[in-house]
C-alpha positions as a printed NumPy array, in Angstrom:
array([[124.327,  29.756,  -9.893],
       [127.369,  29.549, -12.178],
       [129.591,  32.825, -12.536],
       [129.145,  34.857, -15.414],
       [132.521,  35.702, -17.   ],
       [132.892,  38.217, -19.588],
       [134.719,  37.898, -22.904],
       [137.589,  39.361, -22.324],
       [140.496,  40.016, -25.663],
       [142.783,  37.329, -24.501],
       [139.96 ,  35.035, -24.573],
       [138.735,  35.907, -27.79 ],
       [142.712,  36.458, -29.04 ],
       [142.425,  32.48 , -27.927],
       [139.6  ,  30.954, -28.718],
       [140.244,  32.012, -32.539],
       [144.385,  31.085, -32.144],
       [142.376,  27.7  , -31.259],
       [140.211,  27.631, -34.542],
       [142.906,  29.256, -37.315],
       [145.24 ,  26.029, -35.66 ],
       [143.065,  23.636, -36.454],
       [143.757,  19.681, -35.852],
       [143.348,  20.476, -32.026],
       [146.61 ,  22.181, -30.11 ],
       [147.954,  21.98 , -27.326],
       [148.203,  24.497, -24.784],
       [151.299,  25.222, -25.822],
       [150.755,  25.473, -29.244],
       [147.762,  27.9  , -28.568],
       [150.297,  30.04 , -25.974],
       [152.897,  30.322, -29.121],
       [150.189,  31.291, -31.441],
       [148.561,  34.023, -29.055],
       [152.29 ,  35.839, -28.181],
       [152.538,  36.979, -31.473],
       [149.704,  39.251, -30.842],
       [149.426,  39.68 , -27.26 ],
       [153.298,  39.128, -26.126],
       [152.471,  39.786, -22.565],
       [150.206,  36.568, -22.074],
       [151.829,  34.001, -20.246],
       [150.802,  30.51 , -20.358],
       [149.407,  30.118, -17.34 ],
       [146.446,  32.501, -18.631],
       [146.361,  30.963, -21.9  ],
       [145.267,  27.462, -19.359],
       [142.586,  29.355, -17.537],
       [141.241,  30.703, -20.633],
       [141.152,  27.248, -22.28 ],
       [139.544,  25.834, -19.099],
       [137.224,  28.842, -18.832],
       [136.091,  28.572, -23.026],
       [135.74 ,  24.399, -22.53 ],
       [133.402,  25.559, -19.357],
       [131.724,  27.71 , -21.57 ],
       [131.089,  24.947, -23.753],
       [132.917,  27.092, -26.865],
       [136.157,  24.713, -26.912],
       [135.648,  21.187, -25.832],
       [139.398,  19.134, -24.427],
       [140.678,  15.931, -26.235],
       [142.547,  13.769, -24.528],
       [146.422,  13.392, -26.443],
       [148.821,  10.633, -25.238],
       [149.955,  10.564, -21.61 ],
       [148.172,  13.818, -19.753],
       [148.255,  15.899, -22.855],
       [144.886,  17.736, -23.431],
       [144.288,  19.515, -26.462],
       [141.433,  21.736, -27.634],
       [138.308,  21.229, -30.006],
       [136.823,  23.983, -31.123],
       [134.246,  21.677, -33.263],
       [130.899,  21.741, -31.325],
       [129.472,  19.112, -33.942],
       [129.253,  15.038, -33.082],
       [132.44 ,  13.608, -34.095],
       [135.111,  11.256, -33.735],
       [139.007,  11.822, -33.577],
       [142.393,  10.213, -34.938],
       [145.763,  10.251, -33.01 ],
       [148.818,  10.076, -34.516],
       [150.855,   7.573, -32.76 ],
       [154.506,   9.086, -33.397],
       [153.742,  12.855, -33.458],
       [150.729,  12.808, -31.012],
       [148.533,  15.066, -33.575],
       [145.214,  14.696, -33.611],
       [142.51 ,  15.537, -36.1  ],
       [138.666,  15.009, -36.747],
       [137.656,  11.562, -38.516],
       [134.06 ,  11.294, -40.458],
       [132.552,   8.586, -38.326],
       [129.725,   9.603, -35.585],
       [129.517,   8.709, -31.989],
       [125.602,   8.138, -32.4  ],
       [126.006,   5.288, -35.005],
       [126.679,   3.145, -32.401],
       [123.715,   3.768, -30.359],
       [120.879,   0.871, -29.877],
       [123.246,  -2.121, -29.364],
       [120.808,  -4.03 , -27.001],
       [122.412,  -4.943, -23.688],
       [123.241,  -8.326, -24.238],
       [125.878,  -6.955, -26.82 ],
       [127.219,  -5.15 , -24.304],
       [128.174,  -7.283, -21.769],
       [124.33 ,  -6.241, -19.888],
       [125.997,  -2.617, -19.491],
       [123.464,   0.419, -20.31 ],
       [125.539,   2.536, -22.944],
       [125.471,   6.163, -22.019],
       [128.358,   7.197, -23.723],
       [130.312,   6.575, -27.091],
       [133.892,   7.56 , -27.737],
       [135.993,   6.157, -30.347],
       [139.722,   6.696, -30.267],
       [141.221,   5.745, -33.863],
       [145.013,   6.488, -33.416],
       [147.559,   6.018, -36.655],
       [150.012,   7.906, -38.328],
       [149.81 ,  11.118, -40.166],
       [150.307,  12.205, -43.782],
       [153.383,  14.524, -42.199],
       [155.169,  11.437, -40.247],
       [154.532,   9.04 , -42.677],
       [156.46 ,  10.83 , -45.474],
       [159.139,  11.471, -42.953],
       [158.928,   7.386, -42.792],
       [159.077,   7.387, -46.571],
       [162.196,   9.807, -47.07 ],
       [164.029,   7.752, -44.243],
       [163.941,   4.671, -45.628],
       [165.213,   6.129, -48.637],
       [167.992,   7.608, -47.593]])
């Protein structure tokens, strides 16, 4: 039986930090966010929470370059894009479940049971600071 854990204000002072961020944070990110209303919470509860929401199923975790995770608060089929210089990542319009029914033999005899598609490039932010560079 799994353990019933009640919403508590830090979680919910989370979970929305997580949604008004948008483009899916970091821990961090959420932890800087959340101090400016609840200055006591250290970081260390601001991972818990995360890890107790993505149990929850309310946030899901996206993996970021190296071991960085960072949070999804869209429960809806989707696909991301990672931006290769600033590590930001964002949702992308194309769906997981369009690439269901490849017969086997397209797939190397494997049974697919799963579909993720990583699309990494570089932002609209880091690709103006590209821009101004090579101007200057």
């Amino acid at each position: 039986m799994s353990e019933v854990r009640r919403n508590t204000r830090q979680r919910q002072v989370i979970l929305r930090a997580v949604r008004e961020l948008g483009c899916h944070p970091t821990a961090e990110q959420v932890y800087d966010r959340v101090r400016s209303e609840l200055p006591r919470t250290s970081l260390s509860t601001v991972y818990r929470n995360l890890g107790v929401l993505a149990d929850q199923g309310l946030l899901s975790t996206v993996a970021g370059a190296g071991k960085e995770v960072h949070y999804d608060h869209n429960r809806e089929e989707h696909c991301h894009i990672r931006c290769s210089l600033c590590g930001r990542i964002c949702d992308v319009d194309i769906f997981p479940s369009d690439m269901e029914g490849f017969p086997p033999e397209d797939l190397s005899g494997f049974i697919l049971q799963e579909v993720s598609i990583n699309l990494v490039g570089i932002c609209p932010a880091c690709s103006g600071k590209m821009e101004k560079e090579k101007t200057v």
